[in-house]
N, C-alpha and C positions, 0 to 999 in steps of 0.2 A: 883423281882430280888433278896432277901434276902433269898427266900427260896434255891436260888441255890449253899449259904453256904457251905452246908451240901448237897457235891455230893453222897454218898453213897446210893445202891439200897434200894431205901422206897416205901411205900406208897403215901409220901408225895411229893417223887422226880416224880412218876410217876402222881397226881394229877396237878403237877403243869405243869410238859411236855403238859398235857393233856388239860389245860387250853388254854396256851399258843397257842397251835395250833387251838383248835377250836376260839381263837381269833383272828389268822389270818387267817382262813378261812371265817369268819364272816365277815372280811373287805375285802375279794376279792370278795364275792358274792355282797358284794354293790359297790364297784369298779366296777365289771361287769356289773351290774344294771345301774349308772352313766354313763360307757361308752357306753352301745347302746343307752341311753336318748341322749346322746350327738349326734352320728352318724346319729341319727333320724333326728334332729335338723341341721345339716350340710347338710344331702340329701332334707330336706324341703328348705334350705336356697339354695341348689342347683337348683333346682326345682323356687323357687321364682325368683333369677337370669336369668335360661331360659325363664319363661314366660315373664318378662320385655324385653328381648329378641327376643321374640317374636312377643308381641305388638311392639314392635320398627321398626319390619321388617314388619308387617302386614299394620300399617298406612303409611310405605314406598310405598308399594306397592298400597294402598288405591290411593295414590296421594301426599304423604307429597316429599318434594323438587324434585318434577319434573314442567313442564313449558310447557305441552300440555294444550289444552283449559280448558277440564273438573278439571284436579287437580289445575287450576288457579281457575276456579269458587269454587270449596269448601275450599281452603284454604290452598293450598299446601305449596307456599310458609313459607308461618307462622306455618304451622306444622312441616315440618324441623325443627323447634327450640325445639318441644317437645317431636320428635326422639331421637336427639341427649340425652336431658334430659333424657329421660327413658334408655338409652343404657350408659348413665355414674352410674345414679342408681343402672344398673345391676353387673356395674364394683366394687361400692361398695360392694354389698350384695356377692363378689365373695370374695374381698378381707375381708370381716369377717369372711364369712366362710374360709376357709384357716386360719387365726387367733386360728378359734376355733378348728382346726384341730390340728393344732399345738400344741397350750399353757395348751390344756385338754384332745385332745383323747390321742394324743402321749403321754404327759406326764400318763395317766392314764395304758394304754397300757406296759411302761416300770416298772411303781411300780409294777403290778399285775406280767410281767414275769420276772422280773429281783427280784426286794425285797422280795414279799412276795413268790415268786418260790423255793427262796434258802431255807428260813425257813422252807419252806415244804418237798422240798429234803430232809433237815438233818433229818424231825423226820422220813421217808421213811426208810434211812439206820439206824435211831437207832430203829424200826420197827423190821426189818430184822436179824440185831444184836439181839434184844433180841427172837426170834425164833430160832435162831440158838443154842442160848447159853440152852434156854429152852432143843430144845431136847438132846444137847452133856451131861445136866445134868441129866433128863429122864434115859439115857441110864446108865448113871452110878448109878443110886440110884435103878437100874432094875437087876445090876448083883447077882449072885446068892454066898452064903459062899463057893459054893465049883467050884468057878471059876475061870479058871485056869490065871494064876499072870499077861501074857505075857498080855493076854485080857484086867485086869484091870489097866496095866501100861496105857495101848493103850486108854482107853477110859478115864484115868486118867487126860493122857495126851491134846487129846481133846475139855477135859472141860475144864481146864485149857486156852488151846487158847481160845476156846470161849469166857471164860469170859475176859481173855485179850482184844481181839478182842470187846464185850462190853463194858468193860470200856473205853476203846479209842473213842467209840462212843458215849459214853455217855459224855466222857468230850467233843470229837467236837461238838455235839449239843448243849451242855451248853456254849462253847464259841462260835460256829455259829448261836446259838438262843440270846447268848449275843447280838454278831454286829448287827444282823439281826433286834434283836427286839430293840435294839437302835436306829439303823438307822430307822424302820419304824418311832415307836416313835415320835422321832425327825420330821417327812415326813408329820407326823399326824398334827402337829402342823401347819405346815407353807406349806405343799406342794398342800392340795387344797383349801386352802385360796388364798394362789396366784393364784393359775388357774382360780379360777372364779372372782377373780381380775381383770386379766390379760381379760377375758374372758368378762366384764361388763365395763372394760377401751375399749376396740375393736365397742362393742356395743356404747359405748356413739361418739368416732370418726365416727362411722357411721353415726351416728344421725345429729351430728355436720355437717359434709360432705353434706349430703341430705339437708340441713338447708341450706346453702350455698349455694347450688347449685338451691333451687327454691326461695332463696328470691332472687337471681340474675336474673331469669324470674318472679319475681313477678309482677311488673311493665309491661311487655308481656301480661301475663294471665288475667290481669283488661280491659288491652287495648282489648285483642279479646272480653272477656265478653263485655266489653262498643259494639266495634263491632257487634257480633253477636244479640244483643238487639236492636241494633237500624238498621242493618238487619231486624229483626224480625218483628218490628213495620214500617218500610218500606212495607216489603211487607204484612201485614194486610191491610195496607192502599189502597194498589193497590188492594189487593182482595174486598176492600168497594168501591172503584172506578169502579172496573169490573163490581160488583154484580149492581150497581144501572144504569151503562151504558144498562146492560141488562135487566134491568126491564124499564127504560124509552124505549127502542127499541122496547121492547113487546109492552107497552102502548100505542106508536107511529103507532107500524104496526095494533093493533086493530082498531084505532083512525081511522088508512087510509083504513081499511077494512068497516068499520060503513060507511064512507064519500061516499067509491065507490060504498058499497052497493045501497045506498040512489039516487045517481046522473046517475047510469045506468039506460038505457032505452033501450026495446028490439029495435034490430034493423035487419032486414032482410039483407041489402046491402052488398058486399062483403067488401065496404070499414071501417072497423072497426075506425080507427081515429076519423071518424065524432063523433061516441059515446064518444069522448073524448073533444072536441070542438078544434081538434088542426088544421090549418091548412094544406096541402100538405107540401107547403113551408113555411119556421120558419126564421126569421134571428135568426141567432148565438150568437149576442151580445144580446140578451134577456138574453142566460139564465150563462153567465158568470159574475162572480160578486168578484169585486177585494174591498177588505179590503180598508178603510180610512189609515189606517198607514201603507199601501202596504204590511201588511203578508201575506203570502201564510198560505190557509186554506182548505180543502177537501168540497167541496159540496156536493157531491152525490158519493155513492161505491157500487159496490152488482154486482151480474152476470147477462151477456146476454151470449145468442148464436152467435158466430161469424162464417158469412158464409167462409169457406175457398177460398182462392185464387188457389188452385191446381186442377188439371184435375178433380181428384173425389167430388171436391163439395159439400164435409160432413159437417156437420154442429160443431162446438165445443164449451165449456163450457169456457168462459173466462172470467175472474177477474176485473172487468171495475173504474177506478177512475177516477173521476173529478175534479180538481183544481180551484182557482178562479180566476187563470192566463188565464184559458181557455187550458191546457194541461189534452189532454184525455191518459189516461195509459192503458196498459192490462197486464193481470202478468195471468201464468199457473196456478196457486195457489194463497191463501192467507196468508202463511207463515209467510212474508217476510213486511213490510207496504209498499203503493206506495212512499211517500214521505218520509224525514226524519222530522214527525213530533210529536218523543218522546222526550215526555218533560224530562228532564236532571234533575236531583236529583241539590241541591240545594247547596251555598258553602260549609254549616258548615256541611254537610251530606260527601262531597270528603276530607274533610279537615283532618287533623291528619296523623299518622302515614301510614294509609292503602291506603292514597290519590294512591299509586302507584300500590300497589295491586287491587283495585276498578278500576282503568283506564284499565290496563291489563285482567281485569276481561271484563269488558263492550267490549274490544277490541275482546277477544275470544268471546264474546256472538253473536256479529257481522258478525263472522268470515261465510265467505261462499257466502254472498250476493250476489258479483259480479258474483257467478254464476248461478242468478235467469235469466230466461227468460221474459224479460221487452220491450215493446214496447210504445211509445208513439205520439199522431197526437197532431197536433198545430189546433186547432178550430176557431185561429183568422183567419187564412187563409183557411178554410174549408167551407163546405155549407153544409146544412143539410135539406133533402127530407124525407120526412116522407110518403114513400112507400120502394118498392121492385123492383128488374126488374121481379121477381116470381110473377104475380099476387095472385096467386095462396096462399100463404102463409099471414098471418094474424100477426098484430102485429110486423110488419117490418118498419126498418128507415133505409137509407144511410147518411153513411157520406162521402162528396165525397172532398179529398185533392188534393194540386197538383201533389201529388207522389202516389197516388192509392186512391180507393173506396174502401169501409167497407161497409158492409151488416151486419146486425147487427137484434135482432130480442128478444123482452122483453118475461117474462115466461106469463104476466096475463092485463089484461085491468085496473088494479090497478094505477093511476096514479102517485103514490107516486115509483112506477119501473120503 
């Protein structure tokens, strides 16, 4: 500032213009620099807000707060809670962005075209100004001793304006680079310190906010974890229950293959039974067998052929259970169990917060049943002939009720079928 004392045209007046300016272009190029760091930083924070956005609408769709079967079985209800969470998330990271749109692009955005533009302008026309004045002086130090007066009044006069016209731009640049570089100055100090103030205060509400908002599902997030673990160790358990059901059933059906091997004996007659030691007629109450503390328990399950009751006479594959009530079932399938004899997860398994979600769960798992095709005969009022009216066919028994006859017909001379 000292050297602009002494406005008169120097050397030293034009060093220090000279300075001046390439100092504020120095700081508009890092202003620039600064503001697309920023913009970057707003379209990523953009960008982050959408994809929260997205997951929020994706696990919607998954099945989070809907109440069909399958979004009950995975957890819908309880994911609703971490929708909502992710979509207030995104509402923050919107509102920092915005923040930082505000308290740093703009503000950056306004020093660069407003403060440092004006500074630039002046030195443009005191540029222009000293060109002008250059050549009106040119012309006059060019005219010749024997050129005529009118000429050099005229270019006299000229120079004169120019330099007029110079000095007036030379004093408003001195007093527009004054303000100018005053007010930057000044701007230097305190104007991007605040912004990234302003900008690192935004950031810590943000934090705060999110802080907030999941230690208030904290307590949520443990309970699904506790959930989903003891889900998890649940059904291993059931897969160590399946896997050894199925290796004792192997062990059993070899056992009963070794046994029939052993006790067959060729037989020519048509009547296959004998090879069994069974008689024609059997009572019924042999082979029904009721529990001491009267449960119902499955005795016998697996497929026969059942002869149909319609004109064509075909034969079909059906699903056979036996109870120790002496109730015989048939089901199209095995989908479905005959009785309801799943055993029920335990208190401290229903208990807690999920007690209602788990019920609802088991409730859709069920869903559908009553429309299995199920029939069942009462065997205490039944008789049981261990042939055919076909002689003809091998391996046949009737069960004959008071409301119809069964025809019924095993796949092997295995007695354990």
């Amino acid at each position: 500032m000292a050297a602009f004392v002494n406005l008169d045209d120097s050397p030293m007046f034009q060093k220090e213009i000279s300075s001046l300016g390439n100092m504020a272009g120095e700081l508009k190029d890092r202003c620039q620099r600064l503001c697309k760091g920023s913009e970057r930083f707003m379209t990523a924070l953009g960008e982050a807000c959408n994809a929260d956005t997205v997951l929020a609408d994706s696990l919607e769709a998954f099945g989070g707060g809907q109440d069909d079967p399958i979004s009950v079985s995975i957890g819908g209800p309880v994911m609703s809670k971490f929708i909502n969470s992710f979509r207030e998330l995104a509402s923050y990271k919107e509102l920092l962005r915005s923040q930082v749109e505000h308290v740093l692009v703009d503000r950056l955005t306004h020093f660069m075209d407003v403060d440092l533009q004006d500074a630039m302008e002046s030195r443009k026309r005191l540029d222009k100004a000293v060109h002008t004045y250059d050549q009106s002086r040119d012309k006059y130090v060019s005219l010749k001793k024997n050129a005529r007066g009118d000429i050099v009044e005229e270019l006299e006069e000229n120079l004169q304006n120019s330099k007029s016209v110079y000095d007036r731009s030379r004093f408003n640049l001195v007093r527009i680079q004054v303000s100018s570089l005053m007010n930057i100055e000044a701007k230097k100090k305190f104007e991007f310190l605040e912004s990234m103030s302003a900008v690192m205060d935004a950031h810590l509400r943000y934090f705060k906010l999110g802080y907030e908002l999941f230690r208030q599902i904290e307590p949520l997030i443990h309970q699904v974890l506790t959930y989903a673990q003891q889900s998890k160790e649940h059904a291993l358990i059931e897969q160590d229950k399946l896997a050894k059901r199925i290796q004792e059933f192997r062990t059993q059906s070899e056992l009963d293959s070794i046994q029939a091997s052993s006790r067959l004996e060729p037989s020519t007659s048509g009547d296959s039974f004998a090879a069994l030691g069974v008689s024609p007629y059997k009572n019924i109450e042999g082979i029904i067998q009721c529990g001491s503390n009267g449960e119902v328990h499955i005795l016998k399950q697996g497929y026969l052929l059942k002869h149909s009751s319609t004109s064509r006479g075909d034969w079909k594959r059906r699903f056979f259970v036996l109870d120790s009530q002496g109730s015989l079932y048939y089901y199209r399938n095995k989908s479905i169990n005959a009785v309801q004899h799943r055993s029920t997860a335990s208190a401290d398994y229903n208990a807690g917060v999920f007690a209602r979600f788990r019920a609802r769960h088991h409730r859709s798992a069920s869903f559908g049943e009553g429309g299995l095709d199920c029939c069942s005969v009462d065997l205490n009022t039944s008789t049981l002939k261990m042939d055919s009216d076909n002689t003809d066919l091998r391996l046949c028994f009737r069960i004959i009720s008071p409301l119809k006859t069964y025809t019924l017909q095993v796949h092997s001379q295995n007695p354990s079928s």
